[in-house]
N, C-alpha and C positions, 0 to 999 in steps of 0.2 A: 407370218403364216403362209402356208401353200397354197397359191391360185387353183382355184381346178375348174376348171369354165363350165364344164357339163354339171357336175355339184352343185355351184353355185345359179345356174340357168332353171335346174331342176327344181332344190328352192324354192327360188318366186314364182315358178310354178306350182310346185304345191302348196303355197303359204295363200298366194291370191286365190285360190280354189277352196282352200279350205274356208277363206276370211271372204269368200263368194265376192271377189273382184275380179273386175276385166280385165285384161292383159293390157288390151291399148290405152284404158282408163290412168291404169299405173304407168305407161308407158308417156301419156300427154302429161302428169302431174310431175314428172320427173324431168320434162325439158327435153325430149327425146322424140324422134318420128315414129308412125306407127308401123310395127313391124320390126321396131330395133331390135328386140330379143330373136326374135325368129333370125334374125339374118345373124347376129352374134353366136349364134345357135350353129347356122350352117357353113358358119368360119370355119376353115381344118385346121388355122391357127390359136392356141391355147393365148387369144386376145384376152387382155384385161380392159371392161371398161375406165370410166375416168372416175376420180375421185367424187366429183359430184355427183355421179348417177348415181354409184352406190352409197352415198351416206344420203340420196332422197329415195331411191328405194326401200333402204332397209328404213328409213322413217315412214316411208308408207306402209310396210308389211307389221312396225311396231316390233322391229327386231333392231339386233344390232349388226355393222357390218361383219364383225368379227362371228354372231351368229352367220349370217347367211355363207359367211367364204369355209369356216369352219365344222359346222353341223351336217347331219344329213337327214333331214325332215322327209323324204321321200323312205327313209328304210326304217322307219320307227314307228314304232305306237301312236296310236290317239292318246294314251296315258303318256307316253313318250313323249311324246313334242308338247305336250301343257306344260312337263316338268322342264324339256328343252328351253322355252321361252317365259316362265316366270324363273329359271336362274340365271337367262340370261339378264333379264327385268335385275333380280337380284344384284346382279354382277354389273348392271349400269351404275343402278341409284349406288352401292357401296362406293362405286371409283368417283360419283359426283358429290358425294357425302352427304346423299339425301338419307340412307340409311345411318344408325348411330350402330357401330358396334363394339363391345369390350368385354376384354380379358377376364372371364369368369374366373376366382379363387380356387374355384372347388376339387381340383386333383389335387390338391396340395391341403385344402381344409374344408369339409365337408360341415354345413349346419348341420345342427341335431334339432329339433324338436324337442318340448318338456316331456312328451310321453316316449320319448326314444327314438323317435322314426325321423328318417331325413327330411331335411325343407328342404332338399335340391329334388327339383324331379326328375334328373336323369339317375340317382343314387338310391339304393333301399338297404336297410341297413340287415346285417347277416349273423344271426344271433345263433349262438348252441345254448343246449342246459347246463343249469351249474352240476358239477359232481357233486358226489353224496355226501362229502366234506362239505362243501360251500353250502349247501341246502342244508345240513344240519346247522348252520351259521348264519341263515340266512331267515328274516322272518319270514317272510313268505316261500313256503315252500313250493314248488312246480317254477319257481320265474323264467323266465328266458333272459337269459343273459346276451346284450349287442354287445358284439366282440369287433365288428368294425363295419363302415359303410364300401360297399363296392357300385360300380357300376355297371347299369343295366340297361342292354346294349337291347334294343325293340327288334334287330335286327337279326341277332343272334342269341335267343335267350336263355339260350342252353348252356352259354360261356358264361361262368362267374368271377375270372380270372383276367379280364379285361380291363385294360388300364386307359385311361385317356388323358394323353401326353397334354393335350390342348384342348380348351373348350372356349368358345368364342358366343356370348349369347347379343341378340337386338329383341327390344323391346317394340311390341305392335300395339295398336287401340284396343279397349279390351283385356287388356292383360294379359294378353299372350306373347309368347315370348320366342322368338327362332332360334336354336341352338346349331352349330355348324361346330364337331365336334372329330379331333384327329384321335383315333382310337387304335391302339395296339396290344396286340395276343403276348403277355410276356414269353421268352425262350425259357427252356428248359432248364436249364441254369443261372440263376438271378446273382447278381446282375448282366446275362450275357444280353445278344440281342433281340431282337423281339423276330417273331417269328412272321409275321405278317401285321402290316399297317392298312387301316381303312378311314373313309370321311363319312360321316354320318351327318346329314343334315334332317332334324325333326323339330316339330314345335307342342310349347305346353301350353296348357290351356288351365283356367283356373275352373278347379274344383273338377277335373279329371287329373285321378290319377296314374295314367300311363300317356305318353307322351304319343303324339300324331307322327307316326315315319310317313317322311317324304322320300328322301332316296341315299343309296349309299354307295360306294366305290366297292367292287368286288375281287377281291383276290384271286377267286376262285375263275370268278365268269366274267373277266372286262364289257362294259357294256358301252353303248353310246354318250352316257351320262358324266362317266368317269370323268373325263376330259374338261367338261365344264365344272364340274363339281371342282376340282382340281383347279382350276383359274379363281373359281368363287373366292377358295379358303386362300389361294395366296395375295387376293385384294384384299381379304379381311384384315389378313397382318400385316398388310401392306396401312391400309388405315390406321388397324391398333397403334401401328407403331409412329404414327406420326399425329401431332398431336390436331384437334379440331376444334374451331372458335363457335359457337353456338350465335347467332345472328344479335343475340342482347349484348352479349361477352365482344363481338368486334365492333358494335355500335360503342361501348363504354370506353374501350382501346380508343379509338376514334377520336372520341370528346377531351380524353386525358393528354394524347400527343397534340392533340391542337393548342 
């Protein structure tokens, strides 16, 4: 990634402000004299400090370094920078495999329900009536016939043509569940290309049913977020794809190669 001194300066300036921290406080708990930012500050040269300052920094501000060299918390939201810093949170615990994450079925096979309706809850299923053939065939007359499950993007809810290439879900306390979800508009001629691709990350909760949007990658409007969001999903499959030993699972490995 690219150093940017003033970026990165500005920052732990606005992080310790925000998290009502002293400058030289962070500056004595990081091994550093007081006044080292300011003078970093008034360097003309685009100095990088050392590796240790910045991984005790960005442990003091509860970021990570790749947040602090990469983000810009100075030009963002208060909504912004909460979503800034629990996907960076996100984007630790995945690459340390404190999070679990895995390859959800359901682009490929969607549950149904005994009464017809999807158990997924990013899916609702998309019914017409029968013709006047099938209802004179049919014992109950008026039924709605599910003709297939689609999904149903919080995002965009006016698309019903929206396919999701990937869907990646982790399990929280609670039973809620975080969905991190690569979503594309099919092209005009199937099977051509897709017309635009987006990341959706939201969470479901049990016994609501419409999902909690957190945030999404915009085709339309790049925003601050893309970028991260965009790192999240490629540690996800970066994990999916390799496989995880659960602490009982490498204790058992353990006992058995001894």
């Amino acid at each position: 990634m690219k150093y940017e001194k003033n970026r990165f300066i500005n920052n732990i300036y606005e992080l310790a402000k925000r998290q009502k921290l002293r400058i030289g406080d962070l500056e004595a708990r990081c091994g550093v004299s007081n006044g080292y930012l300011a003078r970093l500050r008034q360097d003309e040269k685009n100095t990088a400090p050392g590796a240790d300052f910045l991984m005790n920094i960005a442990s003091q501000l509860s970021v990570s370094v790749d947040a602090l060299l990469s983000f810009d918390f100075t030009n963002s939201t208060g909504a912004e920078q909460k979503l800034l810093i629990y996907m960076d949170r996100l984007l630790r615990d995945t690459q340390t495999r404190k999070l679990i994450w895995q390859r959800d079925p359901a682009p490929l096979s969607v549950p149904v329900n005994p009464d017809g309706s999807s158990a997924h809850p990013l899916f609702v299923g998309k019914g017409g009536f029968l013709s006047e053939e099938e209802m004179a065939e049919d014992e109950l007359p008026d039924t709605v016939m599910l003709s297939e499950m689609v999904y149903r993007s919080v995002f965009h809810p006016d698309l019903d043509d929206l396919s999701p290439s990937e869907i990646y879900r982790c399990p929280f306390p609670g039973q809620k569940v975080l969905y991190l979800v690569s979503v594309v508009e099919p092209g005009e001629i199937v099977p051509g290309p897709a017309r635009w691709a987006e990341l959706e990350l939201v969470m479901a909760l049990p016994g609501q049913p419409d999902p909690i949007p957190f945030v999404h990658t915009d085709h339309d409007w790049p925003g601050c977020l893309d970028q991260t969001l965009t790192r999240l999903f490629s540690a996800v499959q970066d994990a999916v794809a390799h496989p995880h030993l659960s602490p009982e699972a490498s204790a058992f490995i353990d006992d058995y190669l001894k």
